[in-house]
TORVO-354248 format. One record per atom (N, C-alpha, C): x, y, z. Coordinates in steps of 0.2 Angstrom, whole numbers, padded with zeros to 4 digits, always signed. Layout:
XYZ ...
# end
This chain:
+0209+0184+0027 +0203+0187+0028 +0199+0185+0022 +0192+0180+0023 +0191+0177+0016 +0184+0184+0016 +0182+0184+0009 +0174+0187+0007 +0169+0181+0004 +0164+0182+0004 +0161+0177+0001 +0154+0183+0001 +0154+0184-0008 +0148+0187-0012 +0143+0183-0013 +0137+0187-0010 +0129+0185-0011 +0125+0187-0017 +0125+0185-0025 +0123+0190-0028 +0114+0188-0029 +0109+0193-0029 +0104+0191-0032 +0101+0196-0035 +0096+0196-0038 +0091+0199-0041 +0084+0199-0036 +0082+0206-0037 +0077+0206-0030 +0071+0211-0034 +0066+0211-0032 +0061+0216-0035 +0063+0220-0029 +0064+0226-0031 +0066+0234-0027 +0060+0234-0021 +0065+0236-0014 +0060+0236-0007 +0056+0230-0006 +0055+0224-0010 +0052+0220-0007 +0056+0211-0008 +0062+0213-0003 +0066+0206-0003 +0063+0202+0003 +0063+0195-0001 +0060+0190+0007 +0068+0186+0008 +0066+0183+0015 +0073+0177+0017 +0070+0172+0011 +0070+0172+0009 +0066+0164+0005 +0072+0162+0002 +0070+0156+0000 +0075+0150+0001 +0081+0151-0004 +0082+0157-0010 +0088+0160-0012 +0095+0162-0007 +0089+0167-0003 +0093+0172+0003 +0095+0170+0010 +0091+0166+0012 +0090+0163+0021 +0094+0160+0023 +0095+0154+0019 +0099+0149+0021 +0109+0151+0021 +0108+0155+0015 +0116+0159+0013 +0119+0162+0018 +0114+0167+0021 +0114+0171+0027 +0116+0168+0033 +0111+0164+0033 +0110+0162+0041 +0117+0156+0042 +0119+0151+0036 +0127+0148+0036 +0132+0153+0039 +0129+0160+0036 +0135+0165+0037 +0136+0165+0045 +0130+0166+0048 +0129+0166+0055 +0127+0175+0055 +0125+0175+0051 +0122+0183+0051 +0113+0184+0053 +0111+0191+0052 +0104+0190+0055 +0102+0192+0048 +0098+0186+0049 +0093+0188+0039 +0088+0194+0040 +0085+0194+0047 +0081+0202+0045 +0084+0207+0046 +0089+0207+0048 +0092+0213+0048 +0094+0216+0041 +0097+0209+0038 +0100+0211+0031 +0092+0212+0027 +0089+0208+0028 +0085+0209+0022 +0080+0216+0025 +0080+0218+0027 +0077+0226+0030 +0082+0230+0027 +0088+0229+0029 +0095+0236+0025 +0094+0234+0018 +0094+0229+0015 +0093+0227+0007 +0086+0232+0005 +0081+0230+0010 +0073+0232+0007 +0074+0241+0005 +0078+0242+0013 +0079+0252+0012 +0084+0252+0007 +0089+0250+0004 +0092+0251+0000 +0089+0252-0009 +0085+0247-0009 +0081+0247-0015 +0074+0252-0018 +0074+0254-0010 +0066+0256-0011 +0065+0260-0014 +0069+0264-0019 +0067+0269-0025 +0067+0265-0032 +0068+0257-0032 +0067+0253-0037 +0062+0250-0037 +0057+0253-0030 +0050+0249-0030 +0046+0244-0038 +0046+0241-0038 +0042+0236-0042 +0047+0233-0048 +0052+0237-0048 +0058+0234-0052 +0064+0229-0052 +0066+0225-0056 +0071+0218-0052 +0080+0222-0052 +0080+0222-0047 +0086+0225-0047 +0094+0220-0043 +0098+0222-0046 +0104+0216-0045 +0107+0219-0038 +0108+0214-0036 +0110+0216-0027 +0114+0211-0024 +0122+0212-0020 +0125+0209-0021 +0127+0210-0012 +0128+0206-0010 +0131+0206-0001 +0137+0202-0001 +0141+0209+0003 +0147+0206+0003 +0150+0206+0010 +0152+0199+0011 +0151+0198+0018 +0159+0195+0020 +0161+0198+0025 +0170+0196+0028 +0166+0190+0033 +0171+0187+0032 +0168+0178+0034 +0173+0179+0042 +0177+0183+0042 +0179+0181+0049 +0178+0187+0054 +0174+0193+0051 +0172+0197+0056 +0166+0197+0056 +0164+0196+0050 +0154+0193+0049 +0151+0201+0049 +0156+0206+0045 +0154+0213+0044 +0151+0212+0035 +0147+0215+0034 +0145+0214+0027 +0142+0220+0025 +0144+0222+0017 +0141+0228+0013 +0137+0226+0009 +0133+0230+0006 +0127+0230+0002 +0128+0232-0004 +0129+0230-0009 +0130+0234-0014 +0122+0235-0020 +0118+0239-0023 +0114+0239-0025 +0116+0241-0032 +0115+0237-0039 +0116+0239-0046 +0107+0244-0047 +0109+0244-0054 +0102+0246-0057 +0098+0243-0062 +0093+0245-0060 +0089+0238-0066 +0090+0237-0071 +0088+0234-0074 +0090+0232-0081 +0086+0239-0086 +0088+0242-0093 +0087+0246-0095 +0078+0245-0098 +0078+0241-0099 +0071+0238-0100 +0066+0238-0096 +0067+0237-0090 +0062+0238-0084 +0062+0247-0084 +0067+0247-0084 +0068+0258-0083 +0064+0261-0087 +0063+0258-0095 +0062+0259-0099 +0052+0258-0098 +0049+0253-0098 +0046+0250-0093 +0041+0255-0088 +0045+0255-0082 +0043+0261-0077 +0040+0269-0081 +0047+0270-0084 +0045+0277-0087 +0039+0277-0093 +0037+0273-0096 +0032+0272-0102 +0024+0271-0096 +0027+0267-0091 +0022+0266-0086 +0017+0261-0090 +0020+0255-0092 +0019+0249-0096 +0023+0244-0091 +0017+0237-0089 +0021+0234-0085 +0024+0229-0091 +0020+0227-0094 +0022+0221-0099 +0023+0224-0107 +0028+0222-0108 +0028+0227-0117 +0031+0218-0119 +0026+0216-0123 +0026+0209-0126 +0024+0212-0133 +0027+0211-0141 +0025+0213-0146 +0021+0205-0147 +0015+0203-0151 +0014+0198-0157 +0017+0198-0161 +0017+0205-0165 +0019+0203-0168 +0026+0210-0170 +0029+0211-0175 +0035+0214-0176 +0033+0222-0176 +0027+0225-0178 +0025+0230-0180 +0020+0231-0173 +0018+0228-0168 +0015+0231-0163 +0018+0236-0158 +0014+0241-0157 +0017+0245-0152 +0014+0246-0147 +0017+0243-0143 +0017+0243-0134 +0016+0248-0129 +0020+0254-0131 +0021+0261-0127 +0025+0265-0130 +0024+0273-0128 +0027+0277-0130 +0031+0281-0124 +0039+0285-0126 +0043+0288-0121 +0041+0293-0125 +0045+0298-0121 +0050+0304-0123 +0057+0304-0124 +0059+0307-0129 +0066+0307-0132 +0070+0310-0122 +0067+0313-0122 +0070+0317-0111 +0070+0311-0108 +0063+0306-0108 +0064+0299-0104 +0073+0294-0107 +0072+0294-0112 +0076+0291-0118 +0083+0292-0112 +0083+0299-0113 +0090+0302-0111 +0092+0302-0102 +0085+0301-0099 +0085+0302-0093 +0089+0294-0092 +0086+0290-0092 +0089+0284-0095 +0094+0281-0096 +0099+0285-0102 +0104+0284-0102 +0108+0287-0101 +0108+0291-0095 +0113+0296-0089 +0114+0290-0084 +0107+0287-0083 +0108+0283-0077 +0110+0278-0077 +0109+0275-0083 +0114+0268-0085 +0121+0271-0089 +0124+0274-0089 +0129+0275-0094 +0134+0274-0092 +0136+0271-0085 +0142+0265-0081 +0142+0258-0083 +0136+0257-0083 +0135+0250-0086 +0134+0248-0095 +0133+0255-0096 +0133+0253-0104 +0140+0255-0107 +0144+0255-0104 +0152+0255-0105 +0153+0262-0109 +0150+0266-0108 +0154+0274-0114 +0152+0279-0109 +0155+0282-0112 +0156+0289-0109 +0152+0294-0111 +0150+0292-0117 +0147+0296-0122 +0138+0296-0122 +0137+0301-0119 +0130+0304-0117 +0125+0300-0125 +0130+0301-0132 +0124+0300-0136 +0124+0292-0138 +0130+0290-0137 +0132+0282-0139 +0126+0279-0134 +0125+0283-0126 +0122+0278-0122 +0115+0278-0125 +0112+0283-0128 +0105+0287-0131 +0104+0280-0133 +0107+0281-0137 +0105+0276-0144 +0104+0267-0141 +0110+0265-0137 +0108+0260-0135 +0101+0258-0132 +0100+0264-0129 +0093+0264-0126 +0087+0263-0131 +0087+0266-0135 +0085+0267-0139 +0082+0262-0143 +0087+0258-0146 +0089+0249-0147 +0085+0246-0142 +0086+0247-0136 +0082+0243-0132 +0074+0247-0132 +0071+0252-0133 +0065+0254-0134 +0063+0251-0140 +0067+0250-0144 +0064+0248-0152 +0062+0239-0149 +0068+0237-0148 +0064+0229-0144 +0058+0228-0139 +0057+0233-0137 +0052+0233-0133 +0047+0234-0136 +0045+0237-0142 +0041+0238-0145 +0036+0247-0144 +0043+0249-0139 +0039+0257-0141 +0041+0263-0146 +0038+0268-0145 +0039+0273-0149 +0043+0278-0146 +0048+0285-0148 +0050+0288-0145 +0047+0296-0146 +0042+0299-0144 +0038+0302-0149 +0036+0301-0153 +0031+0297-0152 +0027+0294-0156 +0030+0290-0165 +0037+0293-0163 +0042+0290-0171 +0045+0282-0168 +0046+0279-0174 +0049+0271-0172 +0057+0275-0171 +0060+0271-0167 +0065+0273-0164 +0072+0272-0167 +0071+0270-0173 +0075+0268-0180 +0078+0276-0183 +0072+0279-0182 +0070+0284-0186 +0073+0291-0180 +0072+0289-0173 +0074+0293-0169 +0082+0293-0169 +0086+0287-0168 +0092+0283-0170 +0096+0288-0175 +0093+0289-0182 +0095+0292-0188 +0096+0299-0185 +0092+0302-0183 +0091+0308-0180 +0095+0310-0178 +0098+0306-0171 +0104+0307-0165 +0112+0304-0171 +0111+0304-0176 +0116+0302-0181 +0118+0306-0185 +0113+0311-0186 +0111+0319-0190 +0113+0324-0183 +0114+0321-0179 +0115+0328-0176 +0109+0332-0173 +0104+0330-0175 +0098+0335-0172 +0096+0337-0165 +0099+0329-0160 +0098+0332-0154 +0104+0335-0151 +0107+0337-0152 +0115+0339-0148 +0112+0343-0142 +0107+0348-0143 +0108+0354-0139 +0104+0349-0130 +0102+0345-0132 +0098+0340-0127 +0103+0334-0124 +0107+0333-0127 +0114+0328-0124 +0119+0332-0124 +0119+0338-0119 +0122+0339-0117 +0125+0336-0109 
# end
């Protein structure tokens, strides 16, 4: 029984057959609107977001699952500031602001992909990744939030 994985990157609820997906599919001898319809519903809570999406398809009964990852932490990060582009100039621009709750919201939801267990390890990678983007966490640079979650300050919130 062979498999063969379709992996792509799709912006969330809106996959087309186009020339990544079509041709993959239809080799398979599968139907591409049908997949690309269960792909679309499967994503549609990642609307406007690029989300990792992988079809995995049994080559001799042509049965296939959908697996949907989750966006990148940066896009999450992104949606939740409600900035579509956070490009700094320069090192000291700031792009947008969270909340330490977004921060954490965040890294509940990535915390499989960010390899730890550990509700405040994943904080801070987030965190890391909010400081590249150039925003703020509470209106503080996220260096300084970082140090915080280091002191201990927010335990009673990562729980």
């Amino acid at each position: 029984m062979g498999k063969e994985t379709i992996e792509l990157l799709i912006e969330g609820g809106n996959a087309k057959p186009g020339p990544n997906i079509g041709p993959k599919l239809s080799q398979l001898k599968l139907n591409v609107g049908e997949i690309i319809n269960k792909v679309n519903e499967a994503t549609k809570e990642f609307k406007g977001l690029q989300v990792p999406v992988k079809i995995i398809v049994d080559t001799e009964t042509r049965k296939y699952e959908i697996e949907v990852g989750l966006p990148p932490t940066s896009s999450l990060l992104k949606k939740e500031a409600k900035v579509e582009v956070a490009k700094r100039v320069t090192g000291t621009e700031i792009t947008g602001n969270i909340t330490l709750e977004q921060v954490i919201n965040v890294a509940k939801l990535k915390m499989k992909d960010l390899n730890t267990i550990d509700l405040k390890s994943a904080a801070k990678l987030v965190l890391g990744t909010a400081l590249s983007l150039g925003f703020t966490v509470d209106g503080k640079n996220p260096k300084e939030v970082i140090k915080e979650v280091n002191e201990n300050k927010y335990d009673n919130l990562m729980k």
